[in-house]
N, C-alpha and C positions, 0 to 999 in steps of 0.2 A: 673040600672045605678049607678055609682059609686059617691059617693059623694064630691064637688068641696071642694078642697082647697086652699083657701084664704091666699096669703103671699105675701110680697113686693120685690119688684125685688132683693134685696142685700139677703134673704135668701134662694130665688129660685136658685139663683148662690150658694149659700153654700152649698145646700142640690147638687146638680149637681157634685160639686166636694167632695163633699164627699161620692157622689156616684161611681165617677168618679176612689179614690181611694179604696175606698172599691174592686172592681174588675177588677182594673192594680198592686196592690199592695197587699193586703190583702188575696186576693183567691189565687192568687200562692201560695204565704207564707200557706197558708190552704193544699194546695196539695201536697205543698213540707212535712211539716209535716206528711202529711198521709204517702206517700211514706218510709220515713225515719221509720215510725212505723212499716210498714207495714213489712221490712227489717228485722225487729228485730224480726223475730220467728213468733210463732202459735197465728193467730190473735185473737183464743176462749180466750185466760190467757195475754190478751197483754193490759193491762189499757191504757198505751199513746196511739195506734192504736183507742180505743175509745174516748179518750177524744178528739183527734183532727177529727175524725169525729162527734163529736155532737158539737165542735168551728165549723166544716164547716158548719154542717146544722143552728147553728144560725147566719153565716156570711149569706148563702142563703135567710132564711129568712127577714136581713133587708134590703139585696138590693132589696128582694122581696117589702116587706113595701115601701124602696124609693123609686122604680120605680113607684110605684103604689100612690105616696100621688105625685110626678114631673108629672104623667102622667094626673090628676085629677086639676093641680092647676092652678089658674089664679090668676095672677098677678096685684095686684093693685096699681092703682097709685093713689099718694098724693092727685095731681092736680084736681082730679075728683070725692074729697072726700063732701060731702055737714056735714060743721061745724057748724050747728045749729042744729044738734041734734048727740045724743050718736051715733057713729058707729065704725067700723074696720077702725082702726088706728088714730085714735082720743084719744087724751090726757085728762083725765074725773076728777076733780076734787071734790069729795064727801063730804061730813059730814055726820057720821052714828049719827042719829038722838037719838040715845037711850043713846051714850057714849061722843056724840059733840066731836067728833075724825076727824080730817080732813086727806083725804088720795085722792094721786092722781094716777090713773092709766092709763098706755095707753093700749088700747084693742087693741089687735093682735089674731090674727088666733091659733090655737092649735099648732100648730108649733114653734111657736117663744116664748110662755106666758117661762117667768120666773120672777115668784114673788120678789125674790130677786133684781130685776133690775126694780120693777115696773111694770110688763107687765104682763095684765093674758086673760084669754082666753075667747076672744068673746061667746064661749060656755060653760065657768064658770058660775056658779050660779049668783057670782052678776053682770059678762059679759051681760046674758040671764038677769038679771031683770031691767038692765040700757039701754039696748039698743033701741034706739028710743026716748030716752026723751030727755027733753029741760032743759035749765038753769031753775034753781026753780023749776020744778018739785017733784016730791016726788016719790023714785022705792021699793017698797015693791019686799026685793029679798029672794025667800027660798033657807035657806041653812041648812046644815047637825042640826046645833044651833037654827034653829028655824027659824019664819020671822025675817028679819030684814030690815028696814026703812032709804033708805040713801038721801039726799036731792042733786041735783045736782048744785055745786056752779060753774063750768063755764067747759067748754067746747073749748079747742084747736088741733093745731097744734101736 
């Protein structure tokens, strides 16, 4: 059985349409190129005839992937989130205990993490070593760098 994926209603609608255009938009454009290659002579010495079918088969593959992470995901809401301890979609407030560096993330699903914007992924190293604890706790999380020690200063929205 295929493993669930966790995302909140505003990216389940993103991936949807971006599914959506992927193969009303995208795949013709893919066929039509093939076509258009294909026109052009002996398909053994024709490079555009290959390159636009290995753009096809990687276009195949990621509606393959979408379909398959939209077919798997369930949707979480806010509302039915319990905010007394670290979980998916909760805002986590840290201090890494070795550097007294404060940093706050929201843990989102593998889908949505972008560091950049704060958000990393409930199956990230320090995602997997915070999850479940409580304000003041202490989460020993391994990562690539070794252990590291982050202390949990609060816990939101």
């Amino acid at each position: 059985m295929a493993e669930t994926n966790y995302v909140t209603q505003e990216t389940f609608d993103k991936m949807q349409e971006d599914l959506h255009h992927l193969k009303a938009v995208d795949r013709p454009a893919a066929s039509r190129a093939i076509a258009e290659a294909r026109e052009k002579g002996d398909l053994k010495e024709n490079a555009e005839y290959d390159a636009a079918k290995e753009a096809q088969g990687m276009l195949e593959a990621k509606i393959k992937y979408l379909e398959g992470v939209i077919a798997t995901a369930r949707i979480l809401d806010e509302s039915n989130i319990d905010f007394s301890r670290v979980s998916i979609l909760t805002k986590v407030t840290l201090t890494n205990m070795m550097t007294n560096k404060t940093v706050t993330y929201h843990i989102v699903s593998e889908n949505e993490a972008s560091l950049k914007d704060g958000k990393i992924s409930v199956t990230s190293p320090i995602g997997r070593g915070i999850l479940g604890k409580v304000v003041g706790e202490i989460a020993e999380v391994t990562a690539p760098v070794g252990i590291m020690k982050f202390r949990i200063d609060n816990i939101t929205v």
